[in-house]
Backbone bond lengths (Angstrom), bond angles and torsions (degrees), N, CA, C in turn:
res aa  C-N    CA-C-N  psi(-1)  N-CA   C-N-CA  omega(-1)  CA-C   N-CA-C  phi
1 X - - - 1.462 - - 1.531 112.04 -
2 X 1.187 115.90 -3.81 1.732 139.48 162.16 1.665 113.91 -21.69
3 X 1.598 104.04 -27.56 1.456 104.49 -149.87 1.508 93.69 -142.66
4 X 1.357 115.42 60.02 1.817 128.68 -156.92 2.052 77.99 -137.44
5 X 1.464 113.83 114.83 1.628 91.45 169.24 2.252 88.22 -143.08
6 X 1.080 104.20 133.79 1.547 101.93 170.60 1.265 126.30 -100.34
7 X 1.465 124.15 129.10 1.674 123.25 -160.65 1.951 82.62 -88.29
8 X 1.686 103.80 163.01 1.181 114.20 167.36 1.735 101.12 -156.02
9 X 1.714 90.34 137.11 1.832 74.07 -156.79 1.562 96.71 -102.55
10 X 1.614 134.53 -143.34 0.834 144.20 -131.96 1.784 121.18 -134.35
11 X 1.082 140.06 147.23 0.958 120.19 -173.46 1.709 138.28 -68.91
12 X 1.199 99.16 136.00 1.958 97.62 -169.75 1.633 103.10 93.71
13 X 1.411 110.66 -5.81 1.746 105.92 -177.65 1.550 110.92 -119.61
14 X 1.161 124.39 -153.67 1.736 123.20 -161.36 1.540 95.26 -168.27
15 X 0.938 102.87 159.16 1.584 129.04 -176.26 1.902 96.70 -46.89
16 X 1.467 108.34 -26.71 1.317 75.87 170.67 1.650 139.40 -100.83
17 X 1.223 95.68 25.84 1.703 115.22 172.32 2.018 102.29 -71.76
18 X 1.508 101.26 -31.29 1.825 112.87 -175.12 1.604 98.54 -72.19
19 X 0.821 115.25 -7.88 1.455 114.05 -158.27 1.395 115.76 -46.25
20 X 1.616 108.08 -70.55 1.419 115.59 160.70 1.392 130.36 -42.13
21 X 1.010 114.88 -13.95 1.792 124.35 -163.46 1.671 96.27 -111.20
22 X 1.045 105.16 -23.80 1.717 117.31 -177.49 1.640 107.45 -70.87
23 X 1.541 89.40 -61.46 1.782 98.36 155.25 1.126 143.21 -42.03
24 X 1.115 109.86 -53.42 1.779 126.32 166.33 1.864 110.62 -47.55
25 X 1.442 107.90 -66.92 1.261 107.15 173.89 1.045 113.16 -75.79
26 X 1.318 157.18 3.33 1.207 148.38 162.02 1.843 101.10 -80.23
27 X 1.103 114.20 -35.15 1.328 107.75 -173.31 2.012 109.08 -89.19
28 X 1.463 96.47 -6.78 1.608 104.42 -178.89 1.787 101.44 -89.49
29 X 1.386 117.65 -14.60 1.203 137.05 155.98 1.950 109.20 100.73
30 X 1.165 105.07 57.51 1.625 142.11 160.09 0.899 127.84 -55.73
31 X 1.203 159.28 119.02 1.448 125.46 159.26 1.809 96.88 -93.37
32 X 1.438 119.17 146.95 1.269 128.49 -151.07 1.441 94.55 -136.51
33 X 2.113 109.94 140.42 1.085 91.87 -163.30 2.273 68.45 -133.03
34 X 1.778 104.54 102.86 1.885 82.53 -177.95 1.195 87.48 -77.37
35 X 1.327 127.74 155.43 1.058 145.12 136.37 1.748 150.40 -81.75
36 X 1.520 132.09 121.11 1.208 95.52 -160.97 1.374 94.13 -124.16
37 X 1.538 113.56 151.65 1.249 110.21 175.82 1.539 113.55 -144.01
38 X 1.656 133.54 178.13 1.448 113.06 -164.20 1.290 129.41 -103.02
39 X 1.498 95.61 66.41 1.745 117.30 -152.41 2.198 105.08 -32.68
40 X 1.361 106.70 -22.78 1.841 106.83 -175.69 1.353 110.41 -85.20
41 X 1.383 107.31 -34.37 1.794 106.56 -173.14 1.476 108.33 -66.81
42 X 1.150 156.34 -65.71 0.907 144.87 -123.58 1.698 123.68 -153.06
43 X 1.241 133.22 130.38 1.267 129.88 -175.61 1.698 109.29 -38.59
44 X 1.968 106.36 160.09 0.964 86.84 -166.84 1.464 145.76 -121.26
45 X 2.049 85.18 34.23 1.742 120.24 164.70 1.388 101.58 -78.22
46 X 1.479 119.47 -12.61 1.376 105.31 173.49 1.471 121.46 -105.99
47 X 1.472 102.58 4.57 1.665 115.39 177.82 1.680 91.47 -86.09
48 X 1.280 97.79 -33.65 1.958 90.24 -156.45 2.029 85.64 -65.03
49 X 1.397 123.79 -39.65 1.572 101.83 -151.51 1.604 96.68 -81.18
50 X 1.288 108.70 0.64 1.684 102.85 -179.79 1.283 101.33 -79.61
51 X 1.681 110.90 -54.56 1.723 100.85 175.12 1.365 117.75 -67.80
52 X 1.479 154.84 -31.43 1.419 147.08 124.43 1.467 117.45 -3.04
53 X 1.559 136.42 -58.38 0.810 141.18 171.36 1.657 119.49 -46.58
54 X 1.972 111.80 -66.60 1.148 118.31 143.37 1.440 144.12 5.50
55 X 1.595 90.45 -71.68 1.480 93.84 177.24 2.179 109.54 -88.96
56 X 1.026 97.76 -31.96 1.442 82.04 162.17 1.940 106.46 -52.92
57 X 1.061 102.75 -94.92 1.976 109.71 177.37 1.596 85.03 -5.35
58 X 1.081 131.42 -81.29 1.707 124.74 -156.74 1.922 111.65 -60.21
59 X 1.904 112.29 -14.16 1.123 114.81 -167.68 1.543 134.62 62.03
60 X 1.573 98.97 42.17 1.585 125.00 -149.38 1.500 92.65 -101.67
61 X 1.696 116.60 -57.21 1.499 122.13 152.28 1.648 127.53 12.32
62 X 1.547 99.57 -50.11 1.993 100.40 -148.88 1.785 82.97 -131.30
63 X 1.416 137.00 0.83 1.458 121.05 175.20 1.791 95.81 -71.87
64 X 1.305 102.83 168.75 1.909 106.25 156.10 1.584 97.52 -105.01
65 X 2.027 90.42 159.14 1.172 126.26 -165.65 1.603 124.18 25.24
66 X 1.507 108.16 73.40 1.512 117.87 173.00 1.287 108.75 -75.14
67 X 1.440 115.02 134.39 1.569 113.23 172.73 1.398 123.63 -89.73
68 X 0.785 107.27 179.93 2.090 106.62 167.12 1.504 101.58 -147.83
69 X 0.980 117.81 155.99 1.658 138.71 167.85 1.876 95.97 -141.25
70 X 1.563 94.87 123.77 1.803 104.33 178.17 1.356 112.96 -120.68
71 X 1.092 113.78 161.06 1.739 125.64 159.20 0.815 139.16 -129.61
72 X 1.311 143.34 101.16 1.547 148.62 -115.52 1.319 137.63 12.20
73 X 1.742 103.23 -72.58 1.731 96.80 -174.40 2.044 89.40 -88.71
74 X 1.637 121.42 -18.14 1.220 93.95 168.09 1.400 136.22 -56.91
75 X 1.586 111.07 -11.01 1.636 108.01 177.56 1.852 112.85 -70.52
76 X 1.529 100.67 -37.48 1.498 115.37 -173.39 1.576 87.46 -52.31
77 X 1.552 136.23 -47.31 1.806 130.80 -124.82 1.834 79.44 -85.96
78 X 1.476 110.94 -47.68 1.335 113.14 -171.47 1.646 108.67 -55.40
79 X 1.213 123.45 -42.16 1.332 141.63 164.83 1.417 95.38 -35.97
80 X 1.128 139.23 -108.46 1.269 173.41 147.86 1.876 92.04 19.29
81 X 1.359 115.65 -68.98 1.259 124.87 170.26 1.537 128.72 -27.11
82 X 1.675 80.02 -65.37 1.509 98.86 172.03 1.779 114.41 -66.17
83 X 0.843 136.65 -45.12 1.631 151.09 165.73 1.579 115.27 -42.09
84 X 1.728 110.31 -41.18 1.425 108.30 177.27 1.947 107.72 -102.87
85 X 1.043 117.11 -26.76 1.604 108.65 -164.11 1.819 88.39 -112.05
86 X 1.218 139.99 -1.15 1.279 111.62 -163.83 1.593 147.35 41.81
87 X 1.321 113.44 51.77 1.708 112.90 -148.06 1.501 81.63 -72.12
88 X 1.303 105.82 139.82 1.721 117.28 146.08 1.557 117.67 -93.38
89 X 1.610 127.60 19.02 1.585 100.40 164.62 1.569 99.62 -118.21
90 X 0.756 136.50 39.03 1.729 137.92 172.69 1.402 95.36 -66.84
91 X 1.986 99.33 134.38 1.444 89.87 173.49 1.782 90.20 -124.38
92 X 1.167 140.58 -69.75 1.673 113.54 -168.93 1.704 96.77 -122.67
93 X 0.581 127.87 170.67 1.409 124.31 173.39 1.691 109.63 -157.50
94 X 1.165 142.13 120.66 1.562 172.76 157.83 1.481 112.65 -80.57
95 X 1.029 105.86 114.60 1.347 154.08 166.28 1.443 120.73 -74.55
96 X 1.316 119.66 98.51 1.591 116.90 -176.93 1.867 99.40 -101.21
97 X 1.025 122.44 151.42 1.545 107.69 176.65 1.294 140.84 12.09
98 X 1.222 109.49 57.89 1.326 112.74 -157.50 1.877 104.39 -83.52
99 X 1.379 124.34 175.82 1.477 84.48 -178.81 1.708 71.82 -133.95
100 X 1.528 116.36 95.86 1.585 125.28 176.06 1.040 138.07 -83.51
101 X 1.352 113.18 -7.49 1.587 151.05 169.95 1.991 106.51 -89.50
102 X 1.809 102.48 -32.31 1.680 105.71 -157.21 1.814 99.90 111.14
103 X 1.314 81.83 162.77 1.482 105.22 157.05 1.527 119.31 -99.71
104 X 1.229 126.37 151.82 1.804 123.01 165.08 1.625 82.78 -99.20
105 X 0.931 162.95 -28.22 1.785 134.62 -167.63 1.424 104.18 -70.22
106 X 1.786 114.14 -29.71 1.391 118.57 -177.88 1.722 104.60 -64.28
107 X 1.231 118.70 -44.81 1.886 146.49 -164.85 2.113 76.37 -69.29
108 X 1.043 129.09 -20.03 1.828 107.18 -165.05 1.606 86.46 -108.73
109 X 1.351 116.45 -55.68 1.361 114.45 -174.75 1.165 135.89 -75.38
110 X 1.076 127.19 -14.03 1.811 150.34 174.45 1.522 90.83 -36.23
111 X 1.303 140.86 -65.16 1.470 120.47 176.07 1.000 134.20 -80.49
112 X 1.402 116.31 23.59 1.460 108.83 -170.71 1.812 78.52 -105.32
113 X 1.607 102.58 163.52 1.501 138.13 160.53 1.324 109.19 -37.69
114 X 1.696 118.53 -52.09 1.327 128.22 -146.23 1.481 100.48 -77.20
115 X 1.334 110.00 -32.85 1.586 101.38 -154.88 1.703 96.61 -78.99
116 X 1.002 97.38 -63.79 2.011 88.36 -177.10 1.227 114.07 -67.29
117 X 1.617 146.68 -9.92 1.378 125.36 149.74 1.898 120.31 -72.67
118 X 1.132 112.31 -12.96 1.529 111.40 173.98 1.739 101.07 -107.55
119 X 0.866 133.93 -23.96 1.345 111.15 164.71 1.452 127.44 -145.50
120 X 1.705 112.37 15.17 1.612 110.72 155.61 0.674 139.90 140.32
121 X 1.415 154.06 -99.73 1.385 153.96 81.85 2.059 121.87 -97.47
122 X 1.122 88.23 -18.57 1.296 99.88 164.67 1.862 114.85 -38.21
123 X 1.944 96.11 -68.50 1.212 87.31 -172.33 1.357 121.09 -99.11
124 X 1.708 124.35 37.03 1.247 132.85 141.81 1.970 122.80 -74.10
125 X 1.375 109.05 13.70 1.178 116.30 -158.45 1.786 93.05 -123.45
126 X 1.302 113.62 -18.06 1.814 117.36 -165.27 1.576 102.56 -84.12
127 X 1.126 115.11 -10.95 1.905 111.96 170.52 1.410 112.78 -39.81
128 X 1.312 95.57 175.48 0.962 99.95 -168.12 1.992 123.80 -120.12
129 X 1.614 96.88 5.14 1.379 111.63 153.20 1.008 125.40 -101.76
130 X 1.611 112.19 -158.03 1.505 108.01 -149.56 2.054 98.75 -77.37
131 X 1.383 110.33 -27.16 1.780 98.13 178.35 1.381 120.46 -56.95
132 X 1.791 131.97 -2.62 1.041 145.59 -166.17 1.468 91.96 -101.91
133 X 1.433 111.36 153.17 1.575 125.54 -171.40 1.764 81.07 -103.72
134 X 0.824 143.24 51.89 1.604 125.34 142.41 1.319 114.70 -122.55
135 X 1.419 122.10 -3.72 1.577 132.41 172.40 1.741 101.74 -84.22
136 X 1.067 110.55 -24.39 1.733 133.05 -174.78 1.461 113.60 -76.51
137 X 1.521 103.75 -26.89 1.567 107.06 171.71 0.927 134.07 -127.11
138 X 1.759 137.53 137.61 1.462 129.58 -158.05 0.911 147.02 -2.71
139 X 1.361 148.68 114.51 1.975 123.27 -152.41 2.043 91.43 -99.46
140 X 1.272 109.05 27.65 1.645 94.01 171.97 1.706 101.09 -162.24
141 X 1.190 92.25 133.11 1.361 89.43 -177.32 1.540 136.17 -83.82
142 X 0.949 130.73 148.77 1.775 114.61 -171.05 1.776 108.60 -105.81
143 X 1.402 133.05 -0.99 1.283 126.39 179.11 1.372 114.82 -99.10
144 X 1.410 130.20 -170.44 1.826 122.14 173.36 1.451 97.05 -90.27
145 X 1.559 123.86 118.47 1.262 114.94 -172.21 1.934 82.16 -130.46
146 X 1.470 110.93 143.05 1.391 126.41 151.29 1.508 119.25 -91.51
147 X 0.807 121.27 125.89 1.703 125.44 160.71 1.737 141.50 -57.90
148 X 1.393 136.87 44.42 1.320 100.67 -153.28 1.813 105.69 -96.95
149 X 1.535 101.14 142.55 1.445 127.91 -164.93 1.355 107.02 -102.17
150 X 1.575 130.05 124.31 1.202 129.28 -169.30 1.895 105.60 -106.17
151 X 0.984 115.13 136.18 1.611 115.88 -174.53 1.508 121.47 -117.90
152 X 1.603 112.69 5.23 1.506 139.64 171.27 1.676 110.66 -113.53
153 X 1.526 94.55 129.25 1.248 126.17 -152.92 1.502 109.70 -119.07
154 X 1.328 123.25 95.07 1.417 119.00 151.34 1.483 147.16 -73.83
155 X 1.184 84.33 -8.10 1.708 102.09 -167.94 1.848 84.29 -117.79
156 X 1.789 100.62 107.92 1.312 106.64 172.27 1.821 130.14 -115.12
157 X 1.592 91.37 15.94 1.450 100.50 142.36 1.247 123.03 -91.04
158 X 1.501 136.86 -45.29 1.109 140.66 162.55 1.714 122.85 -42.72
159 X 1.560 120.70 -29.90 1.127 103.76 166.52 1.488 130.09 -103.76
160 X 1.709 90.98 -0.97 2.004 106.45 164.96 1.100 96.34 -62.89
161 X 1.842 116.21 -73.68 1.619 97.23 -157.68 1.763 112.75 -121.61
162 X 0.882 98.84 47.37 1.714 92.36 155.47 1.905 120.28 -149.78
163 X 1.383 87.47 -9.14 1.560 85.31 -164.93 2.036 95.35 -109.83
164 X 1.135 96.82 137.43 1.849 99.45 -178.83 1.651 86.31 -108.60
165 X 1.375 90.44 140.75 1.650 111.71 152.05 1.850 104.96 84.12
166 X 1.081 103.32 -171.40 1.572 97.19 177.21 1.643 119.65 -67.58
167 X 1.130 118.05 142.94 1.760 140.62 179.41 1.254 136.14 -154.51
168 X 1.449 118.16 178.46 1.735 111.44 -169.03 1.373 73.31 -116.10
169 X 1.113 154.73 -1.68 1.615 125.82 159.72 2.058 92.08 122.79
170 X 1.168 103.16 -2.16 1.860 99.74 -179.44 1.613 91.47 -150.13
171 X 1.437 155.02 -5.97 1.083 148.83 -152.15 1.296 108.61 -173.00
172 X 1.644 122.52 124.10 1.575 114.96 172.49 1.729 110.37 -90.79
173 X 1.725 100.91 149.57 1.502 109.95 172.66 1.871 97.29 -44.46
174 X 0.871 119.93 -36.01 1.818 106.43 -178.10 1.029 106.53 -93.44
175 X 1.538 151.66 -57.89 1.349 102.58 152.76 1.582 163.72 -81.72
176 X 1.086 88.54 48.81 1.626 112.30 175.44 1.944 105.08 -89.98
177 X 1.342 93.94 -35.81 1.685 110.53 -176.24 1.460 123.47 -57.28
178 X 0.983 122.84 140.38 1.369 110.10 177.85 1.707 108.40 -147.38
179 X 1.465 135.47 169.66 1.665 152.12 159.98 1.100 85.89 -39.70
180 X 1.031 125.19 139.27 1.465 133.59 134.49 1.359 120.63 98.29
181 X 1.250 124.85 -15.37 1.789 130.78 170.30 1.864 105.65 -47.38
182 X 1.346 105.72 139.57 1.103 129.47 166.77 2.194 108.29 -58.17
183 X 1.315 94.29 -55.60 1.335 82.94 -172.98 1.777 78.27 -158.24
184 X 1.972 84.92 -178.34 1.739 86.04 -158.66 1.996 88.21 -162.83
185 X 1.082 126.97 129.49 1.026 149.95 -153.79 1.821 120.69 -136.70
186 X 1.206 129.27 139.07 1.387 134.46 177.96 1.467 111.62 -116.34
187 X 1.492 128.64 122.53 1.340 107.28 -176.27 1.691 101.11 -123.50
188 X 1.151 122.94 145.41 1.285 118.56 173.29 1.964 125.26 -55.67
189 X 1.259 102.50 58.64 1.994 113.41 -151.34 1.716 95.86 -123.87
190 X 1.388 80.93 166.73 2.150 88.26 -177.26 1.735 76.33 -121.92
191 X 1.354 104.46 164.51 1.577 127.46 -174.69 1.657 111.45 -71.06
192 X 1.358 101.22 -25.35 2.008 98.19 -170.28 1.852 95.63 -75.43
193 X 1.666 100.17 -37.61 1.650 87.43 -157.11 1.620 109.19 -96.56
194 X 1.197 112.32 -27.98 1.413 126.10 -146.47 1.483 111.22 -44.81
195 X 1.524 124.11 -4.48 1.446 120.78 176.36 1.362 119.12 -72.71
196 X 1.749 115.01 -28.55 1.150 151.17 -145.89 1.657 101.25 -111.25
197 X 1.563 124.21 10.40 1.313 134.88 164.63 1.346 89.02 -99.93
198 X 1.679 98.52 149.30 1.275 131.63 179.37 1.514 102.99 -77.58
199 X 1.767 111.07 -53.33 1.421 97.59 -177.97 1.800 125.49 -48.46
200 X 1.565 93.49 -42.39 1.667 107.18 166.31 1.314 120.74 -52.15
201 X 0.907 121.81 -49.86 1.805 124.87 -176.25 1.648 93.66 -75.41
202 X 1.141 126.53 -16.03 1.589 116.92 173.79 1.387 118.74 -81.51
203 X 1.805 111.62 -15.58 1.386 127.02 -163.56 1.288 83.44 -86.30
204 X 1.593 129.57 -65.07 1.119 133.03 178.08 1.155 126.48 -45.24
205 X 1.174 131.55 -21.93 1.366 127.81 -172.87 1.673 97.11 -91.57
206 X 1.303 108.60 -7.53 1.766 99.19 -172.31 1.534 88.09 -110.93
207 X 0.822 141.54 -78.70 1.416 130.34 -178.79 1.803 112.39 -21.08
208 X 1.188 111.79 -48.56 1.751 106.21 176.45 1.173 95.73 -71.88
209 X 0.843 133.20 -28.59 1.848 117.41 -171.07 1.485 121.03 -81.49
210 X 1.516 104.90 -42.63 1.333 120.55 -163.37 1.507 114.13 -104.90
211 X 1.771 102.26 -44.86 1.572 110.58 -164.50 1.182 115.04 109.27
212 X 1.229 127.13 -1.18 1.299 134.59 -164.78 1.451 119.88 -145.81
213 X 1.209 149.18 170.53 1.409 148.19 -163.99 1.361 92.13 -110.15
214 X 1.445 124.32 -60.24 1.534 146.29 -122.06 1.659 95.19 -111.07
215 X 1.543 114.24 164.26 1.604 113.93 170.68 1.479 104.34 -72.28
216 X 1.037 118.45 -17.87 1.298 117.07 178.32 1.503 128.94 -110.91
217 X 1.497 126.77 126.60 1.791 110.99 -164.77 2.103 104.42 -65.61
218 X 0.604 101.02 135.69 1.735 120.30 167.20 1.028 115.13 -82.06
219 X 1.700 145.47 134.81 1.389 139.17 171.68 1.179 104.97 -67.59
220 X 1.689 124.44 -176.81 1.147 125.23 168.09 0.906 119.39 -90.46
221 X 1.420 103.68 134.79 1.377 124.32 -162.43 1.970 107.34 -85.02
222 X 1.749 108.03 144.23 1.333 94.70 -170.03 2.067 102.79 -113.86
């Protein structure tokens, strides 16, 4: 059951954003569980017990070393997961843009109209102060988590004026970072696609395998 890993995708998208990445490890010889859930409806202690629920229904719960591969607000749900039920069979889990720190576009837009009628209440919660549920949960993590950090930017209002320093155009390389990651990586990627790079699905495929991104293991990084 070594080779059991579940994609969880991103907010405003559906299991079929995993698609490609579903492929990849299915053909690296995975068994793959995408998952979809309704990243707009609903806050997102109540996204995590829908995907909790999920993987019980699939009986994912009681195997050893289940993986995860996430995409953005899916890194927070695993967060969140892990924080309320405590799973003891997690085996590596990867992190694609996660925004673990928050977003600042969420910290500019949080009052406007737009953001919670196009994508929810969920992502009035990804800021990056204390009204955001990621200041709310552990600042270090306790499982083998990889990082990957995107530094290509499509959205070039978002990285004029809200985001400082390098980004994929919705998330900075620092806050993507977090206590406790195994290893932590920069890829030349924008935030919508970056799962759907080859170099990425190559990061991933070594991190589930190995624990590590690199030919070489890295300590943990603080």
């Amino acid at each position: 059951m070594d080779n059991c890993v579940v994609l969880l995708h991103g907010l405003g998208r559906s299991s079929s954003a995993m698609k490609q990445m579903e492929y990849f490890l299915k053909d690296n010889g995975y068994r793959v569980y995408n998952l979809d859930y309704p990243s707009r409806k609903y806050k997102i202690d109540k996204l995590a017990d829908i995907v909790h629920d999920k993987l019980k229904n699939h009986k994912l719960t009681d195997i050893e070393n289940l993986h995860f591969v996430t995409h953005s607000l899916g890194g927070i749900i695993v967060r969140v997961i892990e924080e309320k039920y405590k799973p003891q069979n997690w085996g590596n889990v990867v992190m694609i843009a996660p925004p673990n720190k928050g977003s600042e576009v969420v910290d500019y837009l949080r009052k406007t109209p737009f953001l919670l009628w196009v994508l929810g209440p969920s992502a009035l919660e990804l800021g990056t102060d204390s009204a955001g549920i990621v200041k709310k949960l552990p600042q270090q993590i306790n499982f083998n988590l990889g990082v990957i950090a995107g530094t290509k930017s499509i959205n070039p209002i978002n990285s004029a004026f809200f985001l400082k320093g390098e980004n994929d155009g919705k998330v900075t390389v620092e806050s993507a970072k977090i206590k406790g990651m195994n290893d932590f990586i920069k890829v030349n990627q924008n935030h919508t696609f970056a799962m759907n790079s080859k170099i990425v699905q190559s990061y991933v495929l070594s991190f589930l395998s190995n624990g590590y991104f690199t030919s070489s293991q890295r300590k943990k990084l603080v």
